[in-house]
Structures are given as C-alpha cells and as structure tokens.
C-alpha positions in Angstrom: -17.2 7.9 -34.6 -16.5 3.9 -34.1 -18.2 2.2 -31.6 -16.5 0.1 -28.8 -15.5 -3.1 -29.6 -17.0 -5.9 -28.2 -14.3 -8.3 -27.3 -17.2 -10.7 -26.8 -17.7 -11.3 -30.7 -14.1 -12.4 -31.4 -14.4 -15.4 -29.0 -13.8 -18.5 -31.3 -15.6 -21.5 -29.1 -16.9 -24.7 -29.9 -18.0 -26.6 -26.8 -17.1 -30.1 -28.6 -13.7 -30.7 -30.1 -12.0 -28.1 -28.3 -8.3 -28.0 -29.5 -5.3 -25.8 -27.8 -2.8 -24.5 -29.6 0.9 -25.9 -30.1 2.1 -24.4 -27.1 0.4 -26.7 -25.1 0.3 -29.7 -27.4 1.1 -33.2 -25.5 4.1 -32.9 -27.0 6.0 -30.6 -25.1 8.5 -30.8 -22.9 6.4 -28.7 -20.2 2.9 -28.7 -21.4 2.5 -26.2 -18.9 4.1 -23.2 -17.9 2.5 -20.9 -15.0 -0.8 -19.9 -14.5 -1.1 -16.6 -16.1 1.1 -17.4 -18.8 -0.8 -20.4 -19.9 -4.1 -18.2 -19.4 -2.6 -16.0 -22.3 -1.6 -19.2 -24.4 -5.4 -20.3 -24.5 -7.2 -16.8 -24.1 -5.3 -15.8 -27.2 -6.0 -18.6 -29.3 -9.6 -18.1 -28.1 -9.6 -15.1 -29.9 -7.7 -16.2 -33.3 -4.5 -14.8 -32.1 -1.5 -16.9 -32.6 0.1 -16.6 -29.0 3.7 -17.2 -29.6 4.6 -13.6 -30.3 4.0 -12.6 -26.7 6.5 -15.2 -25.6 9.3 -12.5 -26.2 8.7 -11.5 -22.5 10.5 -15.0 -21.7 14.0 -13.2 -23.2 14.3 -10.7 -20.5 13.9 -13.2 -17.5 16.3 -13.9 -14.7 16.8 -15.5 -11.4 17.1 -14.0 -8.4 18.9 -16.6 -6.1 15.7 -17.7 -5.0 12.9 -17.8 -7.9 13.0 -17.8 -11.7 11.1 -14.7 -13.1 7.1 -15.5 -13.4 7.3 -15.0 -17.2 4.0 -13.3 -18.1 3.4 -10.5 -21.2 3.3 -7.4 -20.4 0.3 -5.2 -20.3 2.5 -3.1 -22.8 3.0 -6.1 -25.0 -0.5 -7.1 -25.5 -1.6 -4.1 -26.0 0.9 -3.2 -29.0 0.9 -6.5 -30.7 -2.7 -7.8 -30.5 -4.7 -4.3 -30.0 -6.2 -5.9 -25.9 -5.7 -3.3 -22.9 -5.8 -5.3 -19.8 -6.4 -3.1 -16.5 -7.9 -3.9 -12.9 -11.7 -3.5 -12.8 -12.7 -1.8 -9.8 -14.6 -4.3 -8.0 -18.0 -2.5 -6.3 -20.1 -5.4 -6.6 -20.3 -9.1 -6.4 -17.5 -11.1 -8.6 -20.7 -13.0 -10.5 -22.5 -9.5 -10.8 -19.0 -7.8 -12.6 -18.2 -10.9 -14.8 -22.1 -10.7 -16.3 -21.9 -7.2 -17.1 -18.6 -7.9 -19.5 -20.8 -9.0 -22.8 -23.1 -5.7 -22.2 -19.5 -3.9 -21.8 -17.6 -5.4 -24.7 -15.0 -7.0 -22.3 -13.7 -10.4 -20.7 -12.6 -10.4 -17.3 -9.6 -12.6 -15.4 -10.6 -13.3 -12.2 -8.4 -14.5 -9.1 -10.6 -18.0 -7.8 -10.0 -21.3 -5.5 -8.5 -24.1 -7.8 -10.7 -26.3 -5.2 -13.7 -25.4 -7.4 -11.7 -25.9 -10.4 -12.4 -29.5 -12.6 -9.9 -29.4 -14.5 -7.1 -29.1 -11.6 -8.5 -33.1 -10.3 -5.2 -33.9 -10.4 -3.9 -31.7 -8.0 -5.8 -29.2 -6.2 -9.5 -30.1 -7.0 -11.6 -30.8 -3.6 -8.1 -31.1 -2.1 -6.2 -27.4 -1.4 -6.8 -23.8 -1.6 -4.7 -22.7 -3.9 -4.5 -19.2 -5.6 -5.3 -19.4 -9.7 -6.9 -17.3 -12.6 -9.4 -17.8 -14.8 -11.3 -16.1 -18.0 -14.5 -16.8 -17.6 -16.3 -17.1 -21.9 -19.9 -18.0 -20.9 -21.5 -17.9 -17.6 -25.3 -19.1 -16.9 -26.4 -18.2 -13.1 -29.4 -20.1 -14.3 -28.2 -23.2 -14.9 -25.3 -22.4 -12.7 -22.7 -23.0 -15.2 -19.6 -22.1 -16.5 -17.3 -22.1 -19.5 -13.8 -21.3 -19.0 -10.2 -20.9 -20.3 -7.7 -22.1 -17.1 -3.6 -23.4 -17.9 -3.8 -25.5 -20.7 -7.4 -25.6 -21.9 -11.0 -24.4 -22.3 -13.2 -26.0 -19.5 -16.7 -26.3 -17.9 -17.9 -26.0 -14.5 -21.4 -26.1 -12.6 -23.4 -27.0 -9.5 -21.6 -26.7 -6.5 -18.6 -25.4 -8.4 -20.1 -22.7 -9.6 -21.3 -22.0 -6.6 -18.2 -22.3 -4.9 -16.1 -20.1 -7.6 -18.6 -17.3 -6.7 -19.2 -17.6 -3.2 -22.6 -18.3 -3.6 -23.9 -18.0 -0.6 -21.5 -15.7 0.7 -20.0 -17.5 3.3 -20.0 -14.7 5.5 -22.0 -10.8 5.6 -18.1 -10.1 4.7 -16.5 -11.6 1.6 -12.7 -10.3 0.3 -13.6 -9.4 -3.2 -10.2 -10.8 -5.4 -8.1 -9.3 -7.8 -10.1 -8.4 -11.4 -8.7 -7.9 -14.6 -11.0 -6.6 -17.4 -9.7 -7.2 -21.0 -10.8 -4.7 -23.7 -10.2 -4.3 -27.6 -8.7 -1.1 -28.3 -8.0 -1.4 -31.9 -9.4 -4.1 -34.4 -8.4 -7.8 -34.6 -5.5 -7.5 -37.4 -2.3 -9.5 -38.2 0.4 -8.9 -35.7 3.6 -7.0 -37.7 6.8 -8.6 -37.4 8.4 -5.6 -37.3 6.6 -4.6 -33.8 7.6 -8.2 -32.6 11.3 -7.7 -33.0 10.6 -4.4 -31.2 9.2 -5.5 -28.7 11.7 -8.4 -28.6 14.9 -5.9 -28.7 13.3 -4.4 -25.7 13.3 -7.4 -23.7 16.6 -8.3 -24.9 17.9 -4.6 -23.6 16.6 -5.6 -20.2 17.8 -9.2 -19.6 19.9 -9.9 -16.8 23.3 -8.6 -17.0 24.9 -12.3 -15.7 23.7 -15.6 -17.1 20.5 -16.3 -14.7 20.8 -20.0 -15.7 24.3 -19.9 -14.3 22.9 -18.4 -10.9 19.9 -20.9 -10.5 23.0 -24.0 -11.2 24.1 -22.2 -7.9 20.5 -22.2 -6.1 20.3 -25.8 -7.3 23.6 -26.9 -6.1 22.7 -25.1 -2.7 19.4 -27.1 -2.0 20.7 -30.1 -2.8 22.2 -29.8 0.5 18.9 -29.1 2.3 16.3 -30.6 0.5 16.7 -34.3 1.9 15.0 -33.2 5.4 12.3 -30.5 3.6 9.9 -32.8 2.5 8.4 -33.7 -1.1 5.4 -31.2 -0.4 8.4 -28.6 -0.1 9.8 -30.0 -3.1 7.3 -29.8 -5.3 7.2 -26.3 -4.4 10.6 -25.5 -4.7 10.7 -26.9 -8.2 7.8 -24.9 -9.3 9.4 -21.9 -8.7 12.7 -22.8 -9.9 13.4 -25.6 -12.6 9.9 -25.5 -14.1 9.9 -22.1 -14.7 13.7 -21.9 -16.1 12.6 -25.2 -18.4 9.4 -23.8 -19.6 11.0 -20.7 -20.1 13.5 -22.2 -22.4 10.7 -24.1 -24.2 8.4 -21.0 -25.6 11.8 -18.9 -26.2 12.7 -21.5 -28.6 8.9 -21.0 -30.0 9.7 -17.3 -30.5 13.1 -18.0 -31.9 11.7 -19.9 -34.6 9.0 -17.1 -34.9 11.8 -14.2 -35.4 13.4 -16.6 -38.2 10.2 -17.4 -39.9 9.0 -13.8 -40.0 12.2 -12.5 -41.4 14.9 -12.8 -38.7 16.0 -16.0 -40.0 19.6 -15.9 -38.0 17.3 -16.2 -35.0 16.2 -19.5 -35.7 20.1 -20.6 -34.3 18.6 -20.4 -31.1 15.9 -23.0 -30.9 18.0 -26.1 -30.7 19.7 -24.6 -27.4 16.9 -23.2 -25.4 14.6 -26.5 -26.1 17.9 -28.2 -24.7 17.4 -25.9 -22.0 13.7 -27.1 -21.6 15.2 -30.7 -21.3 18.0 -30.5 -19.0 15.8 -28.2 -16.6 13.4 -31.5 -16.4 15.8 -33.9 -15.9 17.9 -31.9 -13.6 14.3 -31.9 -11.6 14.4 -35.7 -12.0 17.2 -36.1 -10.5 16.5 -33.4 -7.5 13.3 -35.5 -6.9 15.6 -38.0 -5.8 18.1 -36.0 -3.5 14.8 -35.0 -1.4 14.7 -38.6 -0.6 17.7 -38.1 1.0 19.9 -40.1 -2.1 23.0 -38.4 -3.4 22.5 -37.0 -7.0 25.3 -35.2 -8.9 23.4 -32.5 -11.5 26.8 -30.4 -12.0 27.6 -31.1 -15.6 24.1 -31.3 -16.2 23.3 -27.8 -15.2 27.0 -26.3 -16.6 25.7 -27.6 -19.7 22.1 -25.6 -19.4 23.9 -22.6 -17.9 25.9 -22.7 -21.6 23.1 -23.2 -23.8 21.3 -20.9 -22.3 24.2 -18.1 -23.5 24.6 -19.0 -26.3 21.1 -18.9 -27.2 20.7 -15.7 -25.9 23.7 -14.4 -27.8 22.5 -15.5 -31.2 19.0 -13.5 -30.4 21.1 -10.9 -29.5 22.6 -10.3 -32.7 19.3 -11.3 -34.8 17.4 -8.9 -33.7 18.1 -5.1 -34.9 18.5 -2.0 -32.6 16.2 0.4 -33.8 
C-alpha cells in the first residue's frame, strides 16, 4: 500500500526571481481578484498546476441586489481536477504549533490572519487596519521568526515583529480566538488535468448559473447607488465597489481565461466568448471610474455603459452554453 503524499515536496519555490502566473500578470485588467481566489491563482502555480481550469467556478456566478458572488473553486473542483482535498483542521493547539506540524503531515495549511502584519498589503492595510485575509504559509522558521508565504497576487516574506504579530506571539491575552484553518492534502498524484473533466465540471457550473442576466441586476444596483453614494463617503466607496464592480470585472477577466482554455483544449467554439467577457472586465472598471466620481457628489451617467456589459455578458454566456456538451 502507497504512502501519503506529502504535499510538501511538490512546492516549486525559489526565494529569488519569483514569477506569478498570467493571471496576475501586470497586464491585466484586474490584477487582482479577491482574496481566496487569488490564494488559489498562486498556491496552484506553487505547485506546477496551471490555475486557469479552476476558474470555471466564475460561470455560475450571480448578483444578488447587493453583492456579486465571491467567486472561489470549489472544494469539489479542486479536488477532481488537481487530486488536493481542502478541509477545516480542527484547531486544538496554537495556530504556529498546527502550521509546523503540516511538513511532518504531508499538508499545507490556509490560515485566516491580520493583513496589519502583512508586507505585502503596505499599500493598504499594512500597520494601518484590521482587516480579515488568508494566507498559505510554504516555510516557516520560529527561529529566525520568519516566514514565506503565498497572499493575492504573489509569494512573500515576513519576519520580526510580523511574525510575531501573524501568530500572536505573545498571546495577547490567557484567551486567544483561534481562526478559521484549512489544511490542504494530495489525494491522488500530481498529473495533467483532463479536458474532458474541465468541461464537466464547467457544464455543471453552467447548469447552476443564474436564471436572469446578474450583470443586468448589478446595472440596477449601480444605477441605485448612484443616488446615495454622494453623502456615503470614499471609505464607503471603496467598499462598495469591492463587493460589486470589482468582482463582476474580475469575474469577466478569468472567464475569458477559461474560455480560451475550453477552445484550446478541444472546445474551440468556446473561444467566441473571450472577446466579450474581457469587455466585461473593462467596462466594469470604467463604470467604477466613473462611480468614483458620483461619490464626490458630481453627476455621472454609466447607463449605456452598463447596458452594454449587461449584453456582453449574455452573449458570452450563451456561446459557453452551447460549447460545452451535456453529458
């Protein structure tokens, strides 16, 4: 009988000349897309996976008149396309104790931390706000209280009072709220993903889309809070965007990515699709543009802009539709 796999040994890291993947090249319209998504993107190309077959999880998104979906894989789909089970680790000792047992155990672990310890947010949340963010720690030395990291768009390194801080070293109190803990683990060996288990996976998303056009519905949302957002503030703003227009556009962005995945790996009438969702990508940041400016309180008129989206978005979805075979 086979031994466990050790996810461990699959890790592909240099500490010099690290280079992410094209789905967060400088390049892109949003060269980031949420934080567990863009965990995924890196983690997997970490590993030697090519990440842009788990992006069919972006097909059966929607909007619910006050968020866009968080578009993140499914346990289901990592598990079936790259062989990684991904299941909460029951936390019954310290988060620095549970993250040094993973080599020993043949796993990595995502762990819930404070982006205030977190380098590579210095342009936002770094020694500035408590914000909520995950992280897969690759190489941790309590020693040298050090850290190497995949977080959104890159591979990254911590240490000092960082490291420190990301563990809550000293606790800060005799009671410490342990956060949420993902371990990773190989189930089946490293191996080329099959197309045909792509377009499966990708027909099931497609089954389970939104009935309505969910770009149509955010136009709505957006037409809405241009009515409000004048007295709401940029921090609300900011926030508000996030959790609308970003994640529509980036959505777009890395469907048109799997589009052209489908057509190159033998679903070549799904390559149709591209061209609209990346317009999708592109309106949904200049519709923000222009919504930076109605919460200064100046009159902005996005309507064709967003009618235009709404339509691409349709169509796109229609040409996958059809590409991709019911079983």
């Amino acid at each position: 009988m086979a031994g466990p796999l050790d996810l461990n040994a699959d890790v592909r890291l240099s500490a010099d000349g690290y280079s992410p993947p094209a789905a967060h090249a400088g390049n892109r319209i949003w060269q980031e897309t949420n934080c567990y998504l863009d965990l995924w993107i890196e983690l997997l190309h970490v590993l030697g996976d090519d990440p842009v077959p788990s992006f069919a999880c972006a097909l059966s998104t929607g909007f619910d008149g006050d968020v866009w979906t968080f578009v993140k894989p499914t346990q289901e789909d990592l598990r079936d396309l790259f062989g990684l089970e991904i299941t909460e680790e029951i936390m019954w000792r310290p988060v620095l104790e549970t993250v040094e047992s993973g080599p020993s155990r043949g796993v990595l672990h995502t762990v819930e931390v404070d982006s205030w310890w977190l380098p590579d947010t210095e342009a936002s949340d770094y020694r500035t706000s408590h914000t909520k963010s995950t992280i897969v720690p690759l190489r941790v030395d309590r020693q040298a209280r050090a850290m190497t990291y995949v977080h959104n768009a890159g591979v990254f390194e911590l240490s000092g009072d960082d490291f420190d801080g990301v563990f809550c070293l000293p606790p800060q109190s005799d009671w410490v709220l342990l956060p949420y803990v993902e371990q990773i683990r190989r189930v089946r060996p490293a191996a080329a993903v099959d197309p045909a288990v792509v377009a499966r996976i990708a027909r099931a998303h497609l089954d389970r889309r939104p009935v309505d056009n969910p770009v149509a519905r955010l136009a709505a949302g957006v037409q809405d809070a241009a009515r409000w957002l004048g007295g709401a503030g940029m921090e609300t703003f900011h926030l508000w965007a996030f959790a609308t227009l970003r994640q529509c556009g980036a959505t777009g962005e890395v469907a048109a990515d799997f589009s052209e995945y489908l057509a190159a790996h033998g679903f070549s009438a799904a390559g149709a699709a591209a061209e609209p969702l990346r317009r999708v990508a592109a309106d949904a940041k200049a519709v923000q543009f222009k919504m930076a400016r109605a919460a200064h309180g100046r009159a902005v008129d996005v309507s064709d802009l967003l009618g235009r989206t709404a339509d691409d978005w349709a169509r796109a979805l229609t040409v996958l539709d059809g590409a991709v075979p019911r079983a």
